[in-house]
C-alpha positions in Angstrom: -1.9 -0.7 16.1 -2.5 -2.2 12.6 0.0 -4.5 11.3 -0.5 -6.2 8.2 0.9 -7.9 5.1 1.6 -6.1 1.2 2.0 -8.6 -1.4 3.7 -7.5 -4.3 3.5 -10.5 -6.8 6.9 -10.0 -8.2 8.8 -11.7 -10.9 12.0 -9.6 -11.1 15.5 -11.2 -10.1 13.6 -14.6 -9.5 15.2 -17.5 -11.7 13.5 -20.3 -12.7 10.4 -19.1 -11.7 7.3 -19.4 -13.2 4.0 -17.6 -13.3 2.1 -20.3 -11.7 4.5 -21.1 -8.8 4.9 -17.2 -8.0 1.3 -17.0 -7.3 0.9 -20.4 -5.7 3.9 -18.9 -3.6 1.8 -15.9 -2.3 -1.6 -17.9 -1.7 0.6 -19.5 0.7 2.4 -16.8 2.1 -1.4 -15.3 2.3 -3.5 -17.8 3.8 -0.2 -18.3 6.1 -0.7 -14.4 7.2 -4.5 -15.4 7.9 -3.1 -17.7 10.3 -0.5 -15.6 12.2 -2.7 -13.0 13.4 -1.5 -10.0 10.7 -5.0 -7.8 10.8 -5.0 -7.8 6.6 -3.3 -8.4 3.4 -3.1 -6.0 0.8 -2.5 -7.0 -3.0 -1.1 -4.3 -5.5 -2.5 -3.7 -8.9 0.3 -3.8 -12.0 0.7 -4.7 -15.5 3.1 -6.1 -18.4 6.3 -6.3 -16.7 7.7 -8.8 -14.0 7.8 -5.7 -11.3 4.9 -6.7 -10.4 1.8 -9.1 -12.0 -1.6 -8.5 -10.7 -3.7 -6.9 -13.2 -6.6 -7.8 -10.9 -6.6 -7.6 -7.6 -10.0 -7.8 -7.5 -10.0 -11.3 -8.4 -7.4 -12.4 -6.6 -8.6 -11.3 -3.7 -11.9 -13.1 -4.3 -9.5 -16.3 -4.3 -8.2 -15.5 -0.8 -11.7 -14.5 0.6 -12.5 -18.8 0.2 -9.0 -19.9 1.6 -9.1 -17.4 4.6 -10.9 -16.8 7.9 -10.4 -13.6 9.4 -7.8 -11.7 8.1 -9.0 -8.3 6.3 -8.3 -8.0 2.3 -7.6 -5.0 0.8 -6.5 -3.6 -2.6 -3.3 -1.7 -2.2 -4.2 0.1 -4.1 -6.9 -0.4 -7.5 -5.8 2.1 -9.5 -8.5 4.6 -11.0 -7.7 6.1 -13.7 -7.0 2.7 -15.4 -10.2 1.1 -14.5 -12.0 3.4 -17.3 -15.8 2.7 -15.2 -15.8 3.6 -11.9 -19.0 1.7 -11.5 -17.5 -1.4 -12.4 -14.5 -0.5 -9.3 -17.6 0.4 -6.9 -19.7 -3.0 -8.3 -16.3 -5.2 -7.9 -15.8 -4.0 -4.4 -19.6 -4.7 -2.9 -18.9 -8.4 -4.4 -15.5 -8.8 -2.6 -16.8 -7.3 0.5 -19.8 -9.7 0.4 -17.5 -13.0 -0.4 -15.3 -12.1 2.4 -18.1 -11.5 4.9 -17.4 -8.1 5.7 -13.3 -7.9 5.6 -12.8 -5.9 2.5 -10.8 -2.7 2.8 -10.9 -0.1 -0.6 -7.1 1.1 -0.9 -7.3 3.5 -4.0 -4.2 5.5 -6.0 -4.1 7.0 -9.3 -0.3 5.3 -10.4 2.6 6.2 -11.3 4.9 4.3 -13.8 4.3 5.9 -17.7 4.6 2.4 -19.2 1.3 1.5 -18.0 -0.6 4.3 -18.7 0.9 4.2 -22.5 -0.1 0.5 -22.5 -3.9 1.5 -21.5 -3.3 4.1 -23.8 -4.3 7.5 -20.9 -2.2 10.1 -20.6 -0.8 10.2 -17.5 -1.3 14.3 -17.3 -5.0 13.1 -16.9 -4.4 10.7 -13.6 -4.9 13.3 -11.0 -8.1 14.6 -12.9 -9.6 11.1 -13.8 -8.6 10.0 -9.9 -10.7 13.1 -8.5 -13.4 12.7 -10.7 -14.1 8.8 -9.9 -13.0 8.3 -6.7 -15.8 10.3 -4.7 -18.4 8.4 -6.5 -17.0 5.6 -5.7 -17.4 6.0 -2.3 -21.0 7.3 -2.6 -22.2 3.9 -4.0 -20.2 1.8 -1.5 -22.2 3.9 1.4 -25.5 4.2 -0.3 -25.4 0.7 -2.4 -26.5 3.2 -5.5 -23.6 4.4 -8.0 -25.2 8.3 -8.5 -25.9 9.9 -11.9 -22.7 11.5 -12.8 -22.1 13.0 -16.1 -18.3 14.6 -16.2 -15.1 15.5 -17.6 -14.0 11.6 -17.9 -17.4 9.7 -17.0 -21.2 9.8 -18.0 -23.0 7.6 -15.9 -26.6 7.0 -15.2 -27.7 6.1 -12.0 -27.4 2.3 -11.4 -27.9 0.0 -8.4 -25.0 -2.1 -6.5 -26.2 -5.7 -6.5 -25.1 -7.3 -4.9 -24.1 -4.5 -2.4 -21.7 -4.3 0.0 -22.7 -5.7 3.1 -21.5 -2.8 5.3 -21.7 0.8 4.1 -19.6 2.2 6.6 -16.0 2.7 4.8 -14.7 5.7 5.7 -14.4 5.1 9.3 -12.2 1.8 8.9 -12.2 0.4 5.4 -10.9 3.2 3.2 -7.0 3.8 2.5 -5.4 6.1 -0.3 -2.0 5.8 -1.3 -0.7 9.3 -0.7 2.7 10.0 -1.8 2.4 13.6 -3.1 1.6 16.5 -1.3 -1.8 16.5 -3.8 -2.3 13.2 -2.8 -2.5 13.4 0.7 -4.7 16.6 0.7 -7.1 14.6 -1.8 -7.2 11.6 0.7 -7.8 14.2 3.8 -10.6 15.9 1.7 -11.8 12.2 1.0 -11.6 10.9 4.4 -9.4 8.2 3.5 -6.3 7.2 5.8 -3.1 7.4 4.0 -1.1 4.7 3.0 2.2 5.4 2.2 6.0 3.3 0.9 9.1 3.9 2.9 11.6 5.4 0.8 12.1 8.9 1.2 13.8 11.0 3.9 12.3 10.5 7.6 12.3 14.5 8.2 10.1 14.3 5.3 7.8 11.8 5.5 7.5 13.4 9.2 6.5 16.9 7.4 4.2 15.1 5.2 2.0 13.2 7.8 2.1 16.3 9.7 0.4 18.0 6.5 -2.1 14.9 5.7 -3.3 15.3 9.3 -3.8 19.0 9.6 -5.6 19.1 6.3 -7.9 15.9 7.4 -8.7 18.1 10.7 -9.9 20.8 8.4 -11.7 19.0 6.0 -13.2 16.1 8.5 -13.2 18.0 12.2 -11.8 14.8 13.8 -8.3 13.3 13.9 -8.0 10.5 11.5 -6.3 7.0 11.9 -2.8 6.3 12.2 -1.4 6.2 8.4 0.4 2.5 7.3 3.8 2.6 6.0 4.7 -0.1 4.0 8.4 -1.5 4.6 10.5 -4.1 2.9 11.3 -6.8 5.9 13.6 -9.7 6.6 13.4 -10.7 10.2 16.2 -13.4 11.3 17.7 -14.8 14.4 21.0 -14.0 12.8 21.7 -10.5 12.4 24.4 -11.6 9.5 22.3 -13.3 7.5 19.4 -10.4 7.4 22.2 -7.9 6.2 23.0 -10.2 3.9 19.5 -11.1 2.5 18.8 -7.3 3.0 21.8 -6.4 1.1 20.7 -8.6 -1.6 17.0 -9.0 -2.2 16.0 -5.6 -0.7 18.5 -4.5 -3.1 17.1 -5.9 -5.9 14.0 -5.0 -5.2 15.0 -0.8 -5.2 16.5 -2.0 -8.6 13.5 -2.7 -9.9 11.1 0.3 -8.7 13.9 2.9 -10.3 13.5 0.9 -13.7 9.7 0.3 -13.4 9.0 3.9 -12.9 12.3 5.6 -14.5 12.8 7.7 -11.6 16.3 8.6 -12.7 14.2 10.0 -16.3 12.9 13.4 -16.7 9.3 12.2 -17.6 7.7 13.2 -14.9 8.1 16.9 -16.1 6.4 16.3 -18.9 3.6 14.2 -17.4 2.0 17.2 -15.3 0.7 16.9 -12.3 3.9 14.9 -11.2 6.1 18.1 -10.0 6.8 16.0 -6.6 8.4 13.2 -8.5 10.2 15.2 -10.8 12.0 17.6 -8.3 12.8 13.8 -6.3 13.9 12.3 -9.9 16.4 15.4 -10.4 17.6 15.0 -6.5 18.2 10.9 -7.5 19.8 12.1 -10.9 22.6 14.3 -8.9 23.0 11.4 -6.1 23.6 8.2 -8.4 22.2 4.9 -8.5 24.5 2.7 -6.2 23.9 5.6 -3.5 20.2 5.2 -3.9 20.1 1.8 -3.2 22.0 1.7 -0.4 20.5 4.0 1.1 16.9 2.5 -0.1 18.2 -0.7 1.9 19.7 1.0 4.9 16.0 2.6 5.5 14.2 -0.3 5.2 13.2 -2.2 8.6 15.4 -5.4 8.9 17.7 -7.4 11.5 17.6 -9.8 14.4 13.9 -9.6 16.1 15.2 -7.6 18.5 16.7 -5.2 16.1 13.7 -4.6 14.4 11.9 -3.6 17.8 14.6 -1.1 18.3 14.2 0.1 14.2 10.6 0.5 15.4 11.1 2.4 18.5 13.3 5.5 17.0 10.7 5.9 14.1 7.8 6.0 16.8 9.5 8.0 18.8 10.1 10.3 15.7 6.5 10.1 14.0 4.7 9.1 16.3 2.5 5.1 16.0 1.6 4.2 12.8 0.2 1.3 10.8 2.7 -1.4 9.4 2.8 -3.0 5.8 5.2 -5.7 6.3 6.9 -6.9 3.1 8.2 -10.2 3.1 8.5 -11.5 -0.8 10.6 -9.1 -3.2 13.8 -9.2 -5.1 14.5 -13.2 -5.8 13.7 -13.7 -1.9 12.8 -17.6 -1.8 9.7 -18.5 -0.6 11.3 -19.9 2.7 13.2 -17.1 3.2 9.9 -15.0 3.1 7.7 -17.3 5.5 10.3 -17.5 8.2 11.1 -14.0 7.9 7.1 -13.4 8.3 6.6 -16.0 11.1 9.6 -14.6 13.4 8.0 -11.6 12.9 4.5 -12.5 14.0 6.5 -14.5 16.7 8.5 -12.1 18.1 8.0 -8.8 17.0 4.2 -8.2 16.5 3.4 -9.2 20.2 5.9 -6.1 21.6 4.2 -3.5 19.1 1.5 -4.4 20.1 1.9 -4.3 23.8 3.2 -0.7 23.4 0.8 0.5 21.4 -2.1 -0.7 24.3 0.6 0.8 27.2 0.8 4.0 24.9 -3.3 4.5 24.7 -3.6 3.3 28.0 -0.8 6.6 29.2 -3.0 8.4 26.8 -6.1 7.9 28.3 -4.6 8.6 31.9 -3.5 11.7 31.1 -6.7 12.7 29.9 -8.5 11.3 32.6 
């Protein structure tokens, strides 16, 4: 079982707080994850607003590659049709993978939230188009170490080298994620090869129906099954079960606060925005619920509690979906930095040695049956 780390780099609801200290906040939170045992870290790419700074995380990244030892570093996700050149994605990746020695992971999505793509000044009708277009090639450089002559709809490329290259080219077996959280998405990433990285927030009978359909369309477009997907949750994990509802209730809280205003996923853009029909049918469904509604329930379905509490969280959803990958969130909504290490070290403590354990006792069940 994969169980990692997301890092958000959020400013929103945190007082007091500046730039600087945020990020010297999630190096150590980071290099403290290296530590713990999570398998890798994933870093989001955002811009302009304090939902979220990382316009890079290329670079940032690069940073952690020098304070870390092992754990695996992956952009969650680099964003594609904002990074105009493709080549430069596929060149920036070979030099992560070669400063990390090997632990770089490509997580790839094509966004979401219209105030970034006005600010880069792409439509975001384009995004699907611009995301199809790039991201195979992508890929083709990271396996061959050569970015192939492409002219196209959004890109005119000549053939060019990688150097320096990556210094594995095998990424779809283990190192290549795509956030999938459209039906369109998730069919892209299955004809891609990618595993499919997803955010808890929506129904559990659907995000059941929706891994069901990733993984049939990957058998049909791959002839193998393909790994477990990661699901990233928002987590507080605390002895006392009265304080996690509390900090749950609060900074979780705050956090789905900020997603609806970052995306305006109580707006009607989405219709105009096509290629979006997903989010628009789930902004009308928000629309006719109501904000306070959405958050609590936003906060109800995140994974929080005592250790024990969370194992029990863990163990309906598995039974439900089946094992998947973990994206543990610790840092989010004005959560304080101690807040967010304990939270993450209980965790690693107490609650990443059980998943684990099952997950070996379920493959070893597995394998004696097939036996």
């Amino acid at each position: 079982m994969e169980i990692g780390v997301a890092q958000l780099m959020p400013m929103f609801a945190y007082e007091n707080l500046s730039e600087a200290q945020m990020y010297a906040d999630e190096i150590a939170l980071a290099v403290a994850a290296d530590r713990l045992g999570y398998d890798h870290l994933w870093v989001v790419e955002h811009h302009f607003e304090d939902y979220s700074l990382c316009p890079d995380n290329f670079v940032y990244l690069a940073h952690l590659a020098a304070m870390t030892k092992r754990i695996k570093l992956a952009t969650g996700a680099v964003i594609l049709p904002w990074n105009l050149q493709p080549l430069r994605v596929a060149e920036k990746m070979a030099l992560l993978d070669q400063l990390s020695n090997g632990r770089a992971i490509l997580g790839m999505g094509r966004g979401l939230a219209r105030r970034e793509f006005d600010q880069f000044g792409i439509s975001m009708s384009e995004s699907r188009e611009r995301y199809d277009e790039a991201a195979p090639l992508i890929l083709e450089a990271l396996e061959t170490g050569c970015f192939p002559e492409h002219h196209g709809k959004y890109f005119s490329q000549p053939r060019a080298p990688l150097r320096p290259g990556p210094l594995s080219k095998e990424w779809r077996a283990t190192r290549f994620t795509q956030v999938a959280m459209s039906p369109d998405s998730a069919e892209e990433a299955a004809r891609l090869g990618a595993q499919m990285m997803a955010f808890n927030y929506k129904p559990p009978a659907q995000m059941k129906q929706e891994y069901e359909d990733y993984k049939a369309a990957f058998r049909r477009h791959q002839g193998r099954e393909p790994r477990p997907m990661v699901l990233t949750e928002m987590m507080i994990c605390d002895k006392d079960a009265n304080r996690a509802r509390a900090h749950a209730g609060k900074y979780i809280a705050n956090y789905g606060i900020s997603v609806l205003d970052h995306y305006e996923m109580l707006g009607e853009q989405f219709k105009a925005s096509g290629g979006y029909d997903t989010y628009a049918d789930a902004a009308a469904a928000m629309r006719s619920v109501g904000k306070e509604a959405i958050i609590k329930a936003y906060v109800e379905q995140q994974v929080w509690g005592t250790p024990d509490q969370i194992l029990r969280k863990f163990e309906e959803r598995f039974d439900f979906m089946g094992e998947y990958g973990i994206l543990c969130v610790f840092r989010y909504g004005g959560a304080p930095l101690d807040v967010a290490m304990n939270s993450m070290s209980l965790f690693a403590q107490e609650v990443m040695p059980v998943l684990r354990q099952w997950s070996a006792e379920r493959k070893h069940g597995a394998l004696a049956s097939a036996g």
